[in-house]
Structure formats: structure tokens, C-alpha cells
PLY file of the C-alpha trace (Angstrom):
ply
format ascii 1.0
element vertex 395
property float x
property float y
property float z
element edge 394
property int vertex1
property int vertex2
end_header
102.95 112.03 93.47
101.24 112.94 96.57
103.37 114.61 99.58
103.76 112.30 102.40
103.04 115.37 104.81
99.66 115.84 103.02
98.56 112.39 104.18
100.21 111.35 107.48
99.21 113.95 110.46
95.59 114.04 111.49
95.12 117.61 110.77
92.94 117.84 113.67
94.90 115.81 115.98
96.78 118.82 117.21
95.13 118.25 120.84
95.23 121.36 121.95
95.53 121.88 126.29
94.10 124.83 128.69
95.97 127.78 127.62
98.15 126.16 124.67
97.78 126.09 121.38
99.90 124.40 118.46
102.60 126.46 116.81
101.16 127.21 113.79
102.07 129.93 110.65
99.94 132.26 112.59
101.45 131.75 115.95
105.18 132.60 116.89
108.41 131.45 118.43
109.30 133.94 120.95
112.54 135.44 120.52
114.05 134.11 123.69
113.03 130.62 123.32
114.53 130.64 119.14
117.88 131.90 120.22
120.08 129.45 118.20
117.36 127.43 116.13
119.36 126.76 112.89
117.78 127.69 109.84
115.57 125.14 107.87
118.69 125.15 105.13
121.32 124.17 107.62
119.21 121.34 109.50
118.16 119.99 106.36
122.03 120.08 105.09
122.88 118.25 108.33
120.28 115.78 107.72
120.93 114.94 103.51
124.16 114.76 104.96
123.77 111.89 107.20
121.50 109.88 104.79
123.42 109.98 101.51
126.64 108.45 103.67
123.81 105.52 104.47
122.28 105.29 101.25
125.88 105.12 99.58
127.21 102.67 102.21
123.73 100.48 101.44
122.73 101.03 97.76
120.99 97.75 97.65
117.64 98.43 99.87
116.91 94.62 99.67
120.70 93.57 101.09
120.80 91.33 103.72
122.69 92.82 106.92
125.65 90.96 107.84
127.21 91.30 111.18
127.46 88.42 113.81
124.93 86.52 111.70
122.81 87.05 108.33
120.09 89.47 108.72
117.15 90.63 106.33
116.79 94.11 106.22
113.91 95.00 107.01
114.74 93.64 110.70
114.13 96.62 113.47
117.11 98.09 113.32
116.23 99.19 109.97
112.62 99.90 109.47
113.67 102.59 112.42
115.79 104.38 109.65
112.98 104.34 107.09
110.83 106.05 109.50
113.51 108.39 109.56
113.76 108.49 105.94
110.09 109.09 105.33
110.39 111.99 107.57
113.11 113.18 105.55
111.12 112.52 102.48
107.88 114.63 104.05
110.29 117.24 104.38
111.97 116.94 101.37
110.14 115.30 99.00
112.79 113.56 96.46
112.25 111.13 94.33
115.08 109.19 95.36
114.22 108.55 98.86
110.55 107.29 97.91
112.20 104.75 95.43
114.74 103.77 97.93
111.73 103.23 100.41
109.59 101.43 97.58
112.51 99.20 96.37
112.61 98.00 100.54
109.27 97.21 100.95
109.09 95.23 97.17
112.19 93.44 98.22
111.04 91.94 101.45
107.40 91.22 99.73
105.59 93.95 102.05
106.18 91.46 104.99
107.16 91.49 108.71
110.80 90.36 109.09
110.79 86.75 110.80
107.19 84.66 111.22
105.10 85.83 108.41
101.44 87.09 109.50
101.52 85.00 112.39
104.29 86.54 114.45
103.76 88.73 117.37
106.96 89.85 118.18
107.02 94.30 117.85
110.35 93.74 116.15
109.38 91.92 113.32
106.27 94.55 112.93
108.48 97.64 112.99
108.67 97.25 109.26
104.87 97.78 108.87
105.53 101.69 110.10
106.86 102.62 106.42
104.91 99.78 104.18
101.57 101.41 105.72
102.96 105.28 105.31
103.73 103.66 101.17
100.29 102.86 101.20
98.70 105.92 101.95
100.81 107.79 99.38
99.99 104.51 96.56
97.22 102.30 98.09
98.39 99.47 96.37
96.95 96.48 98.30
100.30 94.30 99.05
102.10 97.19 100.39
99.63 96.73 103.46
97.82 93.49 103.29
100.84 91.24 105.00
101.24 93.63 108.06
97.19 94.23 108.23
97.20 90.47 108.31
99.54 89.95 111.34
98.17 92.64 113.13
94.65 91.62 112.36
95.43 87.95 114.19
96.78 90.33 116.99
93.96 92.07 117.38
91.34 88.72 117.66
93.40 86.83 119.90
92.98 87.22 123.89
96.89 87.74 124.77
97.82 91.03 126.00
101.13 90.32 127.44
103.68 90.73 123.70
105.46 93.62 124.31
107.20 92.48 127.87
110.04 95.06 126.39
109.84 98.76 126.54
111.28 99.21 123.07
108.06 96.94 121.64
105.78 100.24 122.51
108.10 102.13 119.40
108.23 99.07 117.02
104.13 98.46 117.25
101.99 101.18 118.46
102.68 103.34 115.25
101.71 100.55 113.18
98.21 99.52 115.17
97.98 102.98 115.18
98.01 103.81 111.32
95.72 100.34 110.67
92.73 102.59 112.89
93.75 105.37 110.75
93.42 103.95 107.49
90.67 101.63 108.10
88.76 103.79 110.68
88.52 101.22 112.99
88.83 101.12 116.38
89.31 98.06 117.30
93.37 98.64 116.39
93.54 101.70 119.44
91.75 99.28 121.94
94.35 96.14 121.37
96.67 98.31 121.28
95.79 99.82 124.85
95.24 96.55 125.98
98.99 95.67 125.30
100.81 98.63 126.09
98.83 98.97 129.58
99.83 95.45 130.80
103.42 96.45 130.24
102.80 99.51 131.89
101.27 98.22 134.31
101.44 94.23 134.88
104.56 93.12 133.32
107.06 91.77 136.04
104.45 92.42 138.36
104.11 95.77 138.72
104.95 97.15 135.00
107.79 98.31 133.82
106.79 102.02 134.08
107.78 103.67 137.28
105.33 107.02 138.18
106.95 108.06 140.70
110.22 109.06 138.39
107.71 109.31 135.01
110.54 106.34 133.39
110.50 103.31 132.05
112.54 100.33 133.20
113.96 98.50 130.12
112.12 95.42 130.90
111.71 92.81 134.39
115.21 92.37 134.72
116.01 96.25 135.61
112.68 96.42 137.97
113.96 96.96 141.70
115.58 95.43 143.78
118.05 95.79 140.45
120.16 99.02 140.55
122.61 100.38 138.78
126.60 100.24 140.39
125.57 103.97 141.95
122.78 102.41 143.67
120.20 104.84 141.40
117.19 102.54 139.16
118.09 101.66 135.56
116.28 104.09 133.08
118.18 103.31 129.66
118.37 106.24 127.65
117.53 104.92 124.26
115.00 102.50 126.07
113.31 105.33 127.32
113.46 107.63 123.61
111.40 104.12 122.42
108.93 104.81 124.25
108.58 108.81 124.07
108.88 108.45 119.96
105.95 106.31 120.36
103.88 108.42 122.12
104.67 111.11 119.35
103.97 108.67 116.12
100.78 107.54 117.59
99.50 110.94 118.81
100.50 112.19 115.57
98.20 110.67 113.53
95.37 109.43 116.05
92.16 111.43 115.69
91.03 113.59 118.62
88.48 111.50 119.65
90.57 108.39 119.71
89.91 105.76 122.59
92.39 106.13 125.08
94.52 109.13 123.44
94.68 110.78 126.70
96.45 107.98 128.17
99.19 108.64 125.63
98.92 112.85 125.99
99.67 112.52 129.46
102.40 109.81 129.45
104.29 112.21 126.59
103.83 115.22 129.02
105.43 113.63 132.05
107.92 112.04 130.71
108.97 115.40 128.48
108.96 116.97 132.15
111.30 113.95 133.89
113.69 114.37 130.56
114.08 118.19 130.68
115.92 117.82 134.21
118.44 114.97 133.45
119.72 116.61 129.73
123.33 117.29 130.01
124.84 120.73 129.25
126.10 119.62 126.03
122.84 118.86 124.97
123.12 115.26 124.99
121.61 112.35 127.99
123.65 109.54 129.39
122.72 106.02 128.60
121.86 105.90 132.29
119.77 109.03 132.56
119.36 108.83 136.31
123.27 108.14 137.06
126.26 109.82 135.15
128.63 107.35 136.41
126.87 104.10 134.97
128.98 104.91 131.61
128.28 107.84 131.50
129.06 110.28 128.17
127.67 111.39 125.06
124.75 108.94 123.38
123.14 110.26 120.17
120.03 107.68 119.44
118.60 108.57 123.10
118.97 112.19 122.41
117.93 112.04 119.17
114.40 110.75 120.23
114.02 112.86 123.09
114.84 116.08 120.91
112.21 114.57 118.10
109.53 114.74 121.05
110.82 118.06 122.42
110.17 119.58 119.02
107.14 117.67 118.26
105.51 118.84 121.38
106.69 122.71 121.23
105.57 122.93 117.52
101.86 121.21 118.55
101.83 123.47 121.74
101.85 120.60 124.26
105.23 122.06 125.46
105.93 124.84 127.27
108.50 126.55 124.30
110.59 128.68 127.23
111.62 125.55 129.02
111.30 123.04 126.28
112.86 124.44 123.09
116.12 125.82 124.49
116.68 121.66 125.32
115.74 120.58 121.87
117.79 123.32 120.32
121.02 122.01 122.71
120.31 118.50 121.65
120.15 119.46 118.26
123.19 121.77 117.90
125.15 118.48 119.98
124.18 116.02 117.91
125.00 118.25 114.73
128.38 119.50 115.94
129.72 116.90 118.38
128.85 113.54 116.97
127.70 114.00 113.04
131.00 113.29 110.96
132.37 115.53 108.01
131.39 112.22 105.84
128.17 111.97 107.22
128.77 109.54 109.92
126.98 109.30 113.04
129.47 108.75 116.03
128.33 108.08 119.65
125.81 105.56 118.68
125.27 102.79 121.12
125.15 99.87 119.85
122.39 97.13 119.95
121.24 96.15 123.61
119.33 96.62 126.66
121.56 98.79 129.55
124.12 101.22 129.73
126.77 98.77 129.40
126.25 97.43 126.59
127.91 98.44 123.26
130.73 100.45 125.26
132.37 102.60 125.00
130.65 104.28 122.64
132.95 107.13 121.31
133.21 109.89 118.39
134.63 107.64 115.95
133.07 103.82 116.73
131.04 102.05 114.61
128.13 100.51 116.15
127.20 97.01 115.12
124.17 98.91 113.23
124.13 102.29 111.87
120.45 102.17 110.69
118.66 102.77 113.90
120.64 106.01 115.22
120.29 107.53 111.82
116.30 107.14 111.50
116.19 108.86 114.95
118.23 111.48 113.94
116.07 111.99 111.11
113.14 112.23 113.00
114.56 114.63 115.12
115.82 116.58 112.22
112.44 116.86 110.50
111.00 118.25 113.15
113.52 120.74 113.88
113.34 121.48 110.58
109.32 121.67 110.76
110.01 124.57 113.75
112.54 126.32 111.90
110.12 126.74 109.24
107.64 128.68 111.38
107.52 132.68 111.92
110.07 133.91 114.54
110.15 136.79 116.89
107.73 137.95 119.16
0 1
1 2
2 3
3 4
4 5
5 6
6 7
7 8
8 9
9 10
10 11
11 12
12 13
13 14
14 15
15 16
16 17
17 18
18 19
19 20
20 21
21 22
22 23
23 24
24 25
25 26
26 27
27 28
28 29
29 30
30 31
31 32
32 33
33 34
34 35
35 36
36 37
37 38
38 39
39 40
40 41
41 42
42 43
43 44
44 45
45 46
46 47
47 48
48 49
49 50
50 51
51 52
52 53
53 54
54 55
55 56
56 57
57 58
58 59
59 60
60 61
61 62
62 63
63 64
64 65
65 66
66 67
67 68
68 69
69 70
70 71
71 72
72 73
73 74
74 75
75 76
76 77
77 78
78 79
79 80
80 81
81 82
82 83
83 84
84 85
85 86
86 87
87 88
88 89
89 90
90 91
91 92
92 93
93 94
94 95
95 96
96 97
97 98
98 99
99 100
100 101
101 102
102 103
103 104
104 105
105 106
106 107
107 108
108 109
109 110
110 111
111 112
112 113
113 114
114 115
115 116
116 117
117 118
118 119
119 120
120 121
121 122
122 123
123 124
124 125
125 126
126 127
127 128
128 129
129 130
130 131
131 132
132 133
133 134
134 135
135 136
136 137
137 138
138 139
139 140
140 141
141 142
142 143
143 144
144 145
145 146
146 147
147 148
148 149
149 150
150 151
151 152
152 153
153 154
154 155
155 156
156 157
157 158
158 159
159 160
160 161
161 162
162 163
163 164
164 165
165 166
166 167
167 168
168 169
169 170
170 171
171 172
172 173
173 174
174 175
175 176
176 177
177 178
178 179
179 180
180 181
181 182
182 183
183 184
184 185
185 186
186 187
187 188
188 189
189 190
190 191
191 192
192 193
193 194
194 195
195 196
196 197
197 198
198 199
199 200
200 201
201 202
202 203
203 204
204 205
205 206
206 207
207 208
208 209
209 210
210 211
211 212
212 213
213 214
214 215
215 216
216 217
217 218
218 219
219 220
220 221
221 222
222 223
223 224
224 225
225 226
226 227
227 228
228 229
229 230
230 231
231 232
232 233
233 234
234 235
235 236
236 237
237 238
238 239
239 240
240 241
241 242
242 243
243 244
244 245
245 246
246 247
247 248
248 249
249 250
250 251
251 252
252 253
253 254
254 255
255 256
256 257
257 258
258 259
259 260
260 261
261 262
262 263
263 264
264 265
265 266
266 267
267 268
268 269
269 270
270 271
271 272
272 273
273 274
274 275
275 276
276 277
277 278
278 279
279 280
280 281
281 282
282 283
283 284
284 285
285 286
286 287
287 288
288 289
289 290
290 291
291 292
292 293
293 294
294 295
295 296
296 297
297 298
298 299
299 300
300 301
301 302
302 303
303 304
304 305
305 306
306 307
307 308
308 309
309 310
310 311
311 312
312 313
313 314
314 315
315 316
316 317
317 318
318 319
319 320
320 321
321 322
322 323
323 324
324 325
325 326
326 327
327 328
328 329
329 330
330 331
331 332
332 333
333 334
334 335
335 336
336 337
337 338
338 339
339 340
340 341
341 342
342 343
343 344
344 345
345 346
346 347
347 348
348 349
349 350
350 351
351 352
352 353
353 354
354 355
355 356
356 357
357 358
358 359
359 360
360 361
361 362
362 363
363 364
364 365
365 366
366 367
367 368
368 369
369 370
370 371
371 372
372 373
373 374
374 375
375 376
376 377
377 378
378 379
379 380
380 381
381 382
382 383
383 384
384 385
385 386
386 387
387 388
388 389
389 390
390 391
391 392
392 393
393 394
């Protein structure tokens, strides 16, 4: 069986800046900057951990999810934990997490969760992510032809305006992303453009992107004059780690000469720079990154994306490693310590929603209405932590 890492990163799409290069086996860590990296072992311990507590809680791949109301599972919630497990599987290439992954997409037919091919809702499309990452390692035509479908009547029709929610930029871009990949065609980066700029931009008015701060606001509703009880804008923290994991699962595998790729290169950069200075010291952000008292505390699906981007951009050189690995190291090490459970676990996972209050209080030990979601970001942010500790250390 082929390696999923053999197939999914442009191996040219490193994107290399003025003065940077990517961290690769012939470059190094420096010393200061790898103080406390784990080794490879331990991450990777942390990480089989998590995932066989899932796998065991959810042997069934096809099960519906039951919680207010009957859910098939390959909803959002869970096609972000197979994007976790494929990074695990990249990683750590067993069997049993390919067939796990297989047995998901057979089950639901290789189809978007709600609509069929004619639905436009990111949510629904999430799915696509992992059927289209299948595909490249088996290029069995059903595994992609549903979601090229949908996306396909996407891409011909004249809206722009979908994805009016931030978290719509995670759930779709990797997937128009990988359809210009496979196909070579770039018709999938310029509708995709065309969407997420008119929610950077347009949506509400203005967009829901603010410059000025380098955030996102969840969606209109949050847009000023809305503020949050300390008078400070809304920036939801797992809101927010949508969009940076986007801009790292569609720069990683976009070629270099992509249309608008520099759009995304320079959105990662500035918002890695406004997330470095709200991290907390335990390693972790607050649901409200811009105010502490908004329910303020420990959140692990935020920090888990912002630590997969940290390490993503450190090991392709787009970071700065002095400033930027110390902070995914910290988010690491607090998510690993402080919230994963001896059982494997994952505490301080908000639940399902759109602001800070929602979900609450989110604590060590409470069960959000959906494990799925925290645990594929933890995954990502374990394989790439895992992906650094793998590279040559010292000075």
C-alpha cells in the first residue's frame, strides 16, 4: 500500500520566503528553540493514545451519532477527526486506521453528509477532505466521484456568497483544494478564491475578517457594534483555529504556482503573528482570545489548531522557530499533560457552537456533545509535532 505522506504534500510547495527556508533533514532546530520538544516516541504515544479510546468508544465507522437528534457520521464533526486520523495514519502507517477510514467512506457511499451533489453547505463537504486523500492512495472512482460532483456544480454556478461562516473556510477549501490537485485544474483555486474572499471581505458588509487585529469574527452576528461583556471584539478561539488549519491544508498541498496562494501565505503569517501574543502561559488560548474574562480557561480544539499551524509553519520555514516553536511546544506539552486523560480522553473540549459561551463550562473531566472534532485537531497537531521531532536537533 502506498504511504499517505508519499502522496499528499506538494513536494515543491514548501514556499520558501527572503531569508527562510523549510526545516528539512539537512537543516536544524536550534538548541534554544527545541528545549522541551518531546521525542517522536512520546508524541506519537500521546496521540495512539487518544485515538484507540475513540476508535473503541466508536467501533462501527458507519454508526449513526446520536445526541440531541440522529446524526450520520460522516457529518462535520467527524470528517474533522478523520483528517486527524489520516494524519495519524501518514505518520504511522497501520493498517487499522486505513480500514477504519475505508469502512467510513464505503458506509456513507463516498457522499457529502445531507443534500447529495447538489448541496453547498462546507459542512456537508468536510467529508470530501478524507474520501479524496482515499483516493489518491486507491484511485478507485466512487471514493471521489460524489464530492467531485458537488463541488463541480459549485464551481459552474455564479454564487460566491456559501461560506457566510468562518468555520466553512476549514470544512471546504481543503477539499476544492485537493480537486486542483488531483485533476490539475485550476478552475477549483479560482472558485475557491472567489468564495473565501467575499467572506473575507463582503460578508455582513465588510467581511468577517478584521486586518487591523489579523482575526476573524465568527460570522455577521459578532461584527461590531457586537462586543463581548469586556467591551473587547469577539474572536472565537476555535472559530479562528478553522480558519488557520485551512490555510495550512490548502498551502500544503497547492503547487507553488497556484492562483492566489499568496493570498493564503500571507493570511497564515499574520494571523500566526496575532496568535503568538494572546497564548496563555500554560500553553493553551481562551475561547475569547482577545478577553480572558469572556469564559475564560483552558480550550483544547482552539489550541490544538493553532499549535498544528505553529508547527506546520516552523517545520516549512515560514515561522520564525525562536518565537514560534517555544509556543507550539507549550501548547503541545498543555494539551498532553493538562487535558489528555489516562484513558485517552480529551477534556477541555468545547462543545459544538459559535462564541465563548457556548458549551460552558468546559472543564477537565466534561464530555462535550462531540468528541470527534477536538480529537482530529489534536491529531493534526500531533503529527506535526511529531513531523519536527523527527528532524536533526542542535545547532
Amino acid at each position: 500500500m502506498v504511504s499517505l505522506g508519499l502522496i499528499l504534500t506538494c513536494s515543491s510547495c514548501t514556499s520558501s520566503t527572503a531569508g527562510k527556508q523549510p526545516l528539512t533533514d539537512v537543516a536544524r532546530l536550534s538548541e534554544q528553540a527545541s528545549v522541551g520538544l518531546p521525542q517522536r516516541s512520546e508524541i506519537l504515544s500521546k496521540m495512539t493514545l487518544a485515538n484507540r479510546y475513540f476508535m473503541d468508544k466508536w467501533p462501527d465507522p458507519g454508526q449513526p451519532i446520536v445526541t440531541d437528534r440522529r446524526r450520520p457520521s460522516n457529518i462535520w464533526t467527524r470528517a474533522t477527526y478523520y483528517e486527524g486520523l489520516m494524519a495519524l495514519y501518514e505518520i504511522d502507517p497501520k493498517q487499522t486506521y486505513y480500514d477504519y477510514a475505508v469502512a467510513w467512506g464505503e458506509a456513507h457511499h463516498w457522499e457529502p453528509a445531507y443534500g447529495g451533489t447538489q448541496t453547498h453547505n462546507a459542512d456537508n463537504q468536510c467529508c470530501g477532505q478524507t474520501y479524496i486523500d482515499l483516493y489518491r492512495i486507491d484511485p478507485q472512482p466512487k471514493r471521489i466521484g460524489p464530492i467531485k460532483q458537488t463541488i463541480d456544480n459549485m464551481v459552474n454556478s455564479d454564487k460566491s456568497d456559501d461560506w457566510w461562516w468562518i468555520d466553512a473556510l476549514q470544512m471546504a477549501m481543503p477539499v476544492f483544494a485537493r480537486l486542483g490537485v488531483v485533476y490539475e485544474d485550476d478552475r477549483y483555486f479560482e472558485k475557491m478564491y472567489d468564495l473565501y474572499i467575499f467572506t473575507k471581505e463582503k460578508h455582513g458588509g465588510n467581511g468577517l475578517y478584521n486586518p487591523e487585529d489579523a482575526l476573524w469574527w465568527r460570522d455577521k452576528d459578532f461584527v461590531p457594534p457586537y462586543k463581548t461583556p469586556g467591551g473587547k471584539n469577539c474572536y472565537w478561539s476555535r472559530g479562528n483555529g478553522w480558519v488557520f488549519a485551512a490555510m495550512v491544508r490548502v498551502l500544503d498541498i497547492m503547487p507553488p504556482d497556484a492562483p492566489h496562494r499568496e493570498e493564503y501565505m500571507t493570511m497564515f503569517k499574520n494571523m500566526a503573528e496575532a496568535l503568538l501574543a494572546l497564548q496563555r502561559e500554560d500553553g493553551f488560548w481562551n475561547v475569547s482570545l482577545v478577553d480572558p474574562t469572556d469564559f475564560g480557561g483552558k480550550e483544547t480544539s482552539g489550541t490544538a489548531f493553532f499549535v498544528y499551524g505553529f508547527a506546520w509553519g516552523v517545520r516549512k520555514g515560514l515561522l520564525d522557530q525562536e518565537r514560534f516553536l517555544p509556543a507550539a511546544i507549550r501548547g503541545w506539552n498543555g494539551m498532553a499533560h493538562d487535558a489528555l486523560h489516562p484513558n485517552g480522553f480529551l477534556g477541555y473540549v468545547q462543545s459544538t457552537g459559535k462564541q465563548p459561551s457556548d458549551g460552558q463550562p468546559v472543564t477537565y473531566d466534561r464530555v462535550p456533545n462531540f468528541e470527534d472534532y477536538g480529537l482530529g485537531a489534536f491529531l493534526l497537531a500531533g503529527s506535526e509535532m511529531a513531523k519536527l521531532a523527527d528532524l536533526p536537533q542542535g545547532k
